[in-house]
C-alpha positions as CSV (number, residue, x, y, z in Angstrom):
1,X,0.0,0.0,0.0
2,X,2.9,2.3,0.9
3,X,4.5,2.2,-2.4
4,X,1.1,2.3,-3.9
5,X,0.7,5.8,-2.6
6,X,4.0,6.7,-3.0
7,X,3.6,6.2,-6.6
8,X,0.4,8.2,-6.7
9,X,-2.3,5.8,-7.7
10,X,-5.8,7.4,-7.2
11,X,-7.3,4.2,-5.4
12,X,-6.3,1.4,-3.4
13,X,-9.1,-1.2,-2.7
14,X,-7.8,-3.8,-0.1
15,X,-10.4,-6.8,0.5
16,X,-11.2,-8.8,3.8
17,X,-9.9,-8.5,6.8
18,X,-12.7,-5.9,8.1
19,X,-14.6,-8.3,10.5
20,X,-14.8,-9.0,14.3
21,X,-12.7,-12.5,13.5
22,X,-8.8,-12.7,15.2
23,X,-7.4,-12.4,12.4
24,X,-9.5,-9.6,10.6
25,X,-7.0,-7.3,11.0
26,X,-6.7,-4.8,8.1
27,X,-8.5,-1.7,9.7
28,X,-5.2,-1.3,12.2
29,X,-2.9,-2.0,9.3
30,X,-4.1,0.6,7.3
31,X,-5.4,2.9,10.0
32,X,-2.0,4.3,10.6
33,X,-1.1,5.0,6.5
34,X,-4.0,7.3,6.0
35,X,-3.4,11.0,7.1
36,X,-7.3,11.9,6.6
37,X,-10.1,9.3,7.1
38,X,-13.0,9.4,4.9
39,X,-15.8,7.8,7.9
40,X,-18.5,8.7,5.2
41,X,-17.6,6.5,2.8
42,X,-17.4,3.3,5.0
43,X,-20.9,4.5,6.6
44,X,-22.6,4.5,2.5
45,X,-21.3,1.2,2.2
46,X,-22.2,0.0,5.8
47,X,-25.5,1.4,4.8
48,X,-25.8,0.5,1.4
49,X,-25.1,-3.8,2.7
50,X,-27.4,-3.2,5.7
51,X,-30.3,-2.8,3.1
52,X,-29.2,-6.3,2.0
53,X,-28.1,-8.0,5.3
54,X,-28.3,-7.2,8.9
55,X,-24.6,-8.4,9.2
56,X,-23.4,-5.6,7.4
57,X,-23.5,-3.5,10.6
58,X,-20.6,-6.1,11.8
59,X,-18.0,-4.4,9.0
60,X,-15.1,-2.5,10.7
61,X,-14.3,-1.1,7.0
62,X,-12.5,2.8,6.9
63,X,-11.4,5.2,3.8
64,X,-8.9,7.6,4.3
65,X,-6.3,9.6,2.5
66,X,-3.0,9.3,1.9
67,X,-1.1,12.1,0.2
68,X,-3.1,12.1,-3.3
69,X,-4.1,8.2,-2.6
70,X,-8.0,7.0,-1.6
71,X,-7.4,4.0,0.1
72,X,-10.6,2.1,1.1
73,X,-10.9,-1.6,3.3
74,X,-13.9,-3.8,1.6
75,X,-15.4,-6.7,2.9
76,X,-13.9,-10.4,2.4
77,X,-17.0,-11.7,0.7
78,X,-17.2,-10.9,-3.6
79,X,-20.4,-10.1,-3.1
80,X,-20.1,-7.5,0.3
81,X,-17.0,-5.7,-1.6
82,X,-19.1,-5.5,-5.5
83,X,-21.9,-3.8,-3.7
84,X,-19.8,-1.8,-1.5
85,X,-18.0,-0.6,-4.7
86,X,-21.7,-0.2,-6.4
87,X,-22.6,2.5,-3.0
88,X,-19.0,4.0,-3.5
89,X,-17.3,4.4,-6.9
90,X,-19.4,7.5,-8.0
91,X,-18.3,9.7,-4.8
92,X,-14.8,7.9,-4.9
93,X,-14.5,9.4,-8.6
94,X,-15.7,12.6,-7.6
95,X,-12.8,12.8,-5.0
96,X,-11.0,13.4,-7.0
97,X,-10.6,16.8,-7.7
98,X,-11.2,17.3,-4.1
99,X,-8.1,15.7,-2.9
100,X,-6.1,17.7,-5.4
101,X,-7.1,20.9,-4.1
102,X,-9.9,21.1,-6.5
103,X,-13.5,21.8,-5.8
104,X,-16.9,19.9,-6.4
């Protein structure tokens, strides 16, 4: 992930590892790379999965930033990380600008 943002790619997804499990373990891995978090973004997609299962609520998912970089934790499952992406990717695109110093 470090080099990742170091080379100034707009978005790193990371999958699993956002549960209550003892080895779900990625939100304090990333936790310390991002200088900004981003709590809306893991609330759409808590939100968006709740509509869909009850065990959504039980993702520990973040977003933050890291110098120009949107990195974002998404469930383990294929189908909790495609419809977190579906409730995020417009907003994540839209970023953007924003993290550039741009405006909406």
């Amino acid at each position: 992930i470090r080099n990742w943002i170091q080379s100034k790619v707009n978005f790193v997804f990371v999958t699993g590892g956002t549960g209550l499990g003892p080895r779900d373990n990625t939100v304090e891995a990333v936790r310390p790379l991002l200088e900004k978090e981003v709590p809306g973004i893991a609330e759409a997609m808590r939100s968006h999965g709740f509509e869909r299962t009850p065990w959504a609520m039980l993702s520990r998912s973040i977003a933050g930033i890291s110098k120009e970089t949107l990195v974002v934790t998404l469930p383990g499952s294929s189908n909790g990380a495609k419809e977190s992406l579906d409730a995020i990717l417009p907003g994540a695109f839209h970023s953007l600008n924003m993290i550039r110093g741009g405006g909406h």
